[in-house]
C-alpha positions, 0 to 999 in steps of 0.5 A: 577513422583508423583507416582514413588516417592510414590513408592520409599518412601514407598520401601525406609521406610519400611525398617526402620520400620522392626528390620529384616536385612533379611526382611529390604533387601528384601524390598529394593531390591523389590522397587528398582526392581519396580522403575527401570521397571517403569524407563523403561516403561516410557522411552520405551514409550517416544522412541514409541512416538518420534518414531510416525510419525508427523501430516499427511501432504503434506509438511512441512509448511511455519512456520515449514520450517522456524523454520528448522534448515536448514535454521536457521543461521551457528553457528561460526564453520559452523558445523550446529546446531544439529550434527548427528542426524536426524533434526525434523521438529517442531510439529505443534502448537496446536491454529491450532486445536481451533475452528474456530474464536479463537486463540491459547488461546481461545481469539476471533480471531477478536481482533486486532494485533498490528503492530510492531510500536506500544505497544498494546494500541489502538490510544486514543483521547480526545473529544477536539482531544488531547492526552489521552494516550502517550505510548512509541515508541522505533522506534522514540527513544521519547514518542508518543501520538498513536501506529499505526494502527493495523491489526486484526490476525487470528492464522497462517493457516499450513493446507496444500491444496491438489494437484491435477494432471491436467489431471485426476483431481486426488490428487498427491500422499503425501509425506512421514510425518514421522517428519524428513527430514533424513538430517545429517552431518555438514552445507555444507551437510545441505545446499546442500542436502536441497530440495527446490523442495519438500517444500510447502511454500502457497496454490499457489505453484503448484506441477504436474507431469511434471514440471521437463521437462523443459529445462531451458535457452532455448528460445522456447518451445518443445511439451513436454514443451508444454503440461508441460506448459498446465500442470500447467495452468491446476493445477493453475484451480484446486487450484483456483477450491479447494479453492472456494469449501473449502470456500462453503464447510466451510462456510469460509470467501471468503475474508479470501481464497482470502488473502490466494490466494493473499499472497502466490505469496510473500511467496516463495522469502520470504523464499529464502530471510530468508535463504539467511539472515541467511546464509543457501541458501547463503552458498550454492550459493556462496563460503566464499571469491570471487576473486577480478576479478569476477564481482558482479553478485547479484547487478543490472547491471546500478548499479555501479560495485563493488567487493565482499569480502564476502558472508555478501556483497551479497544481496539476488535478487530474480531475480538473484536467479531465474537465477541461480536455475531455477529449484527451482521455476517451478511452484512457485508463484512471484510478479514483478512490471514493464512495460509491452510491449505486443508482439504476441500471442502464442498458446499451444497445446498437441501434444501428442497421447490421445491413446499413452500417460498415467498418474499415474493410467494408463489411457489415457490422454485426449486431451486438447484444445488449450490455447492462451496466449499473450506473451510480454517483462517485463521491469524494472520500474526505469531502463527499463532493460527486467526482465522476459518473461510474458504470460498472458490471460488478464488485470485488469485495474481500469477504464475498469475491465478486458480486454481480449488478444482480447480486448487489448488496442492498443493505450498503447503499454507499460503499468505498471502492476502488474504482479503475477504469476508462474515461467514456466523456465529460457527463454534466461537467463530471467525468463518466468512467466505464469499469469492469469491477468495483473494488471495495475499500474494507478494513479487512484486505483482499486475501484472495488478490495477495495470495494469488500475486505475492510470491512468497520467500522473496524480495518485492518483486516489480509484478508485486508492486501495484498490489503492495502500493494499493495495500498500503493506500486501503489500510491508511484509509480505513478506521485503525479501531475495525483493523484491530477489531479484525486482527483480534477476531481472526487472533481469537479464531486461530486460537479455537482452531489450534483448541480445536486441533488438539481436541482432535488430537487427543481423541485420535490418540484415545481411538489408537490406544482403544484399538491397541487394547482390543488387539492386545498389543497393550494391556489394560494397566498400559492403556489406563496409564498412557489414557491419563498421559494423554488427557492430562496433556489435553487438559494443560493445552486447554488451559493454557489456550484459555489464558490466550483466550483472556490475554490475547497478547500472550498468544506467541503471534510471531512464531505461529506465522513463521510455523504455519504462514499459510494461514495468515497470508493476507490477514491482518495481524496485531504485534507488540515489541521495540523498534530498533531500526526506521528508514524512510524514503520516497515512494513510487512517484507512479503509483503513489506520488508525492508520498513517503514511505517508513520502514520499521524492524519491529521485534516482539517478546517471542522473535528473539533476535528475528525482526518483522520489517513494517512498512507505513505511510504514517509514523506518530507525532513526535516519533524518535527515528532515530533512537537505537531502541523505540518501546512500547510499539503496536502495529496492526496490518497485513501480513503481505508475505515472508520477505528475504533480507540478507545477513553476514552469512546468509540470507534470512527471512522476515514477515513484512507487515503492510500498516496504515499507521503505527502506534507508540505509547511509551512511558514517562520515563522512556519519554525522558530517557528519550530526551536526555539522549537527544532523540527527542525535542524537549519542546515537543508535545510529547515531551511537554505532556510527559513532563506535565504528567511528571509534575503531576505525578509527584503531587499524586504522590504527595497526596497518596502519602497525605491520604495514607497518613490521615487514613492510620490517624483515623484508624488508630482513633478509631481503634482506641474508641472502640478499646474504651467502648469494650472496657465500658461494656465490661464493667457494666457487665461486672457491676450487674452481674449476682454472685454465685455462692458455693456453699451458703450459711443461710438457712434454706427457709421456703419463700412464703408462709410456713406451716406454722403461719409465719412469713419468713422470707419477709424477715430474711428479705428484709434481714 
């Protein structure tokens, strides 16, 4: 542009400089020729550029196809967005050619992203514990001390994977990368003639060469369905296989492909949920006004009925989605959680002849052995409604590991899992899903899965967030009582260990002393004296790990896990303190939509000034976020890993606990302070219960001092009673009683007659 101004500055001046019309002329029409081929030059070469087909790729990625104007919200007119023209896909963002390590402006890829509750500025502490920094939250519509946790981000990954046929082993062939989808005309057209089934959303989604032979709504399957079904078992191998090897091959992060593996089974009813919100996939399903006789097919069915007036009543339900395109989500991968109910175990073989049937290079098929799967009923948790068919070769419990079909615990007829698999077909008006391995939902976490893909001393990483989301999604669903159950035992266990340890101790100090004495580097006076030392230090252990025993919530809980984090990665924990900082904001609308997360800085009675960070999906009733100080607060969860947060002068370290729920049961004084204050509404339950229970109280306390008069009545009665009842006695006893003379002046006559014949004592007695 610089050049072409030079141009036409020098073709527009050199007239003015030259007296000759003639030559004035020439000139002009000279610079005005060159600048119009110039003009066209560089216009023939923007139409040769636009005209070049994009990137090589299989398909357009998860990031291009939501950026498509097919799936971006109608415009007022429902005419779509780009006219006539032919729709391109977006070009890809140049950080996915940085090196490795870096995002798109050259940063360091393990710098921390920040979640959408906070503002960039990392969690900062004092050294006395309190606040340093108070950044604005607008999700709480006041200030915070702390944004919430962040997650470590890597720039998005649009490589597409290869796909691999099967049977042969071979690449499938790639679809046209020209940079358009040749889509045109107004938003029904759009919307219609978008083709589902050739979008690559993961690295999960399968593609193989039979996967439009199933016949969906039929419960049983034909041998053509049959090998199909071998089919994808196959392609799911192979991608499994790719991904190990682009990890040897790269010397990528293991955990980094796990991620990857583990997040696509989210990514496609993500999609099918974006375009349903914004209006394309909806404007397809369903028409702009539904008759008010027609029953609302998109609610669940113990809900309820109500009537649609409009696509905007309509919720996008995955499950109803897969009811009614079936064929959009052969071979994707979902999730699902409910309870499984094991039934028989079906056996898929290739009844095709190796020798009859060819592949796409014209070659014969080999014959495949036989796949034993157990099949069984997916019911919903809440509702016990049947959801889906599942097929599975084992499941991964937390206790156990993994158990094959072989191996499957009778005794649990319906167990909760987690089930992530691949769509088959429509079964009997239910989905039938293929997965690898069940994953039990149990109270007590999978240790083994967190401590192989956490890394520990760092800030959540985006490897780490699959595994973070689904943490917190089993323990919401799981009893809170058998949480703490579990925390308690795995709490009495550390104690036995640590008495068991000592023991050991002890008597190795014994043995040293022992073995001193015979090579008499000690004598006998020493090895008596440091003998009593040592079991008079085992005896004050042990009795001081029994009153752990007794009182559990003395044991110093916080400090044995920064000391010995080892043994409590993974396992569930119970702590007891004050909260003096909670944050909430939005969770990852991918792997756990329409949620809302809470973080907590908790501080116990043995943490001092060091907090533990708690993250939940559910607060109580009534509870005062933003009160500086919360008391009296129980959490039990997971201990997930030791979490780097920054402080003043440098970085510190927090356990951060993953819970179901929290817990607060303050006092009816803490409650009114509460309320004095402003942090809580005096018209809430807890509030009212609190004053209740106060009115209550004063009429206990009345009541006690009634008690206690009439009981000192009674007693002072009582007394007096038995006082006169101990004089009386007394008397009696004074008034029955014969004296005792010392010297008596009576003659000592003998009772009876004397020798003389006469009766004396009659005469005295009667004297």
């Amino acid at each position: 542009m610089r050049s072409l101004q030079k141009l036409s500055a020098a073709g527009l001046a050199g007239p003015l400089q030259h007296k000759k019309p003639a030559a004035s002329a020439f000139r002009l029409f000279q610079a005005s020729a060159v600048a119009l081929l110039v003009c066209w030059s560089i216009a023939d070469c923007e139409t040769l550029f636009a005209q070049q087909p994009a990137a090589k790729s299989d398909f357009p990625s998860f990031d291009e196809l939501m950026n498509s104007p097919l799936l971006k919200p109608l415009d007022p007119q429902g005419t779509g967005n780009v006219g006539s023209s032919p729709i391109r896909i977006p070009e890809r963002d140049n950080r996915l050619n940085t090196p490795r390590g870096t995002n798109g402006a050259g940063e360091d890829r393990s710098r921390p992203f920040q979640s959408p509750g906070g503002n960039g500025v990392r969690p900062q502490f004092g050294d006395n514990g309190t606040s340093t920094v108070r950044p604005n939250d607008s999700t709480r519509g006041t200030t915070n001390r702390f944004p919430p946790i962040g997650i470590e981000s890597y720039p998005p990954d649009n490589s597409r994977q290869p796909q691999y046929d099967p049977v042969s082993g071979r690449l499938l062939p790639e679809m046209p990368a020209d940079g358009t989808l040749g889509i045109t005309g107004n938003a029904a057209t759009l919307a219609a003639e978008f083709d589902w089934k050739a979008q690559v959303t993961s690295v999960a989604d399968l593609r193989f060469s039979t996967s439009n032979v199933f016949q969906h709504s039929d419960a049983f399957l034909t041998p053509i369905e049959e090998s199909a079904y071998m089919d994808l078992i196959g392609t799911v191998a192979n991608q499994r296989r790719f991904l190990l090897q682009q990890t040897l091959d790269e010397l990528d992060s293991s955990s980094r492909q796990i991620s990857k593996w583990e997040e696509a089974f989210y990514q496609f009813a993500n999609a099918r949920r974006l375009a349903w919100n914004n209006g394309r996939l909806r404007h397809r399903e369903i028409p702009s006004e539904l008759s008010s006789d027609l029953p609302d097919p998109f609610r669940d069915a113990t809900q309820p009925t109500q009537k649609l007036t409009s696509e905007a009543d309509a919720p996008f339900v995955m499950l109803d989605d897969i009811a009614r395109f079936p064929e959009d989500y052969v071979g994707r991968p979902i999730i699902l959680y409910g309870r499984f109910t094991a039934g028989s175990i079906v056996r898929l073989a290739d009844e095709r002849r190796p020798e009859a049937t060819f592949d796409s290079q014209y070659q014969p098929r080999v014959s495949r052995p036989q796949i034993q799967l157990l099949r069984g009923v997916l019911t919903s948790i809440d509702t016990g409604r049947s959801i889906a068919e599942v097929d599975t070769q084992g499941l991964l419990t937390p206790q156990r590991g993994k158990i094959s079909i072989s191996d499957w615990p009778t005794s649990e007829p319906t167990i909760p899992v987690v089930v992530k698999g691949w769509v088959v077909k429509k079964w009997d008006g239910r989905p039938l899903v293929y997965c690898e391995s069940l994953r039990q939902i149990s109270p007590n976490p999978h240790i083994a899965m967190i401590r192989n893909n956490t890394i520990d001393k760092r800030q959540l990483r985006d490897e780490e967030k699959w595994l973070y989301y689904e943490t917190l999604q089993q323990l919401e669903l799981n009893s809170p009582k058998l949480q703490q159950a579990i925390a308690a035992g795995v709490l009495r266990q550390r104690i036995d260990d640590l008495m068991l340890q000592v023991k050991k101790k002890a008597d190795a100090d014994v043995n040293l002393l022992s073995e001193k004495l015979k090579n008499t580097k000690i004598s006998e006076s020493t090895f008596r004296t440091q003998k009593t030392s040592v079991q008079r230090q085992l005896g004050q252990r042990i009795s001081r790990y029994r009153k752990y025993v007794k009182a559990p919530e003395e044991f110093q809980t916080y400090v044995d896990i920064f000391q010995h984090p080892e043994i409590w990665h993974g396992h569930l924990v119970t702590l007891h303190g004050h909260v003096r900082h909670v944050v909430s904001y939005p969770a990852d609308e991918t792997l756990y939509p329409g949620r809302k997360l809470h973080e907590l800085w908790l501080f116990t009675d043995d943490s001092q000034h060091n907090p533990a960070v708690i993250v939940t999906p559910n607060l109580p009733s009534d509870f005062p976020v933003e009160a500086e100080v919360i008391n009296r607060v129980k959490v039990t969860g997971c201990f997930f890993k030791r979490y780097v947060y920054s402080s003043q002068d440098t970085d510190r370290i927090a356990p951060l606990v993953l819970a179901g729920r929290v817990e607060w049961e303050p006092t009816i004084d803490q409650v009114q302070s509460l309320v004095d204050e402003g942090h809580l509404a005096a018209d809430s339950p807890r509030a009212l219960r609190a004053a209740s229970m106060d009115g209550a109280k004063i009429g206990n306390t009345a009541m006690i001092l009634i008690c206690v008069f009439v009981v000192l009545v009674l007693m002072i009665l009582w007394g007096r009673a038995q006082r006169e009842e101990r004089d009386r006695v007394r008397l009696r006893k004074r008034v029955n009683e014969v004296p005792e003379f010392e010297n008596p002046d009576l003659p000592d006559y003998p009772v009876g007659l004397s020798d003389f014949g006469t009766d004396y004592s009659r005469d005295y007695r009667l004297s």
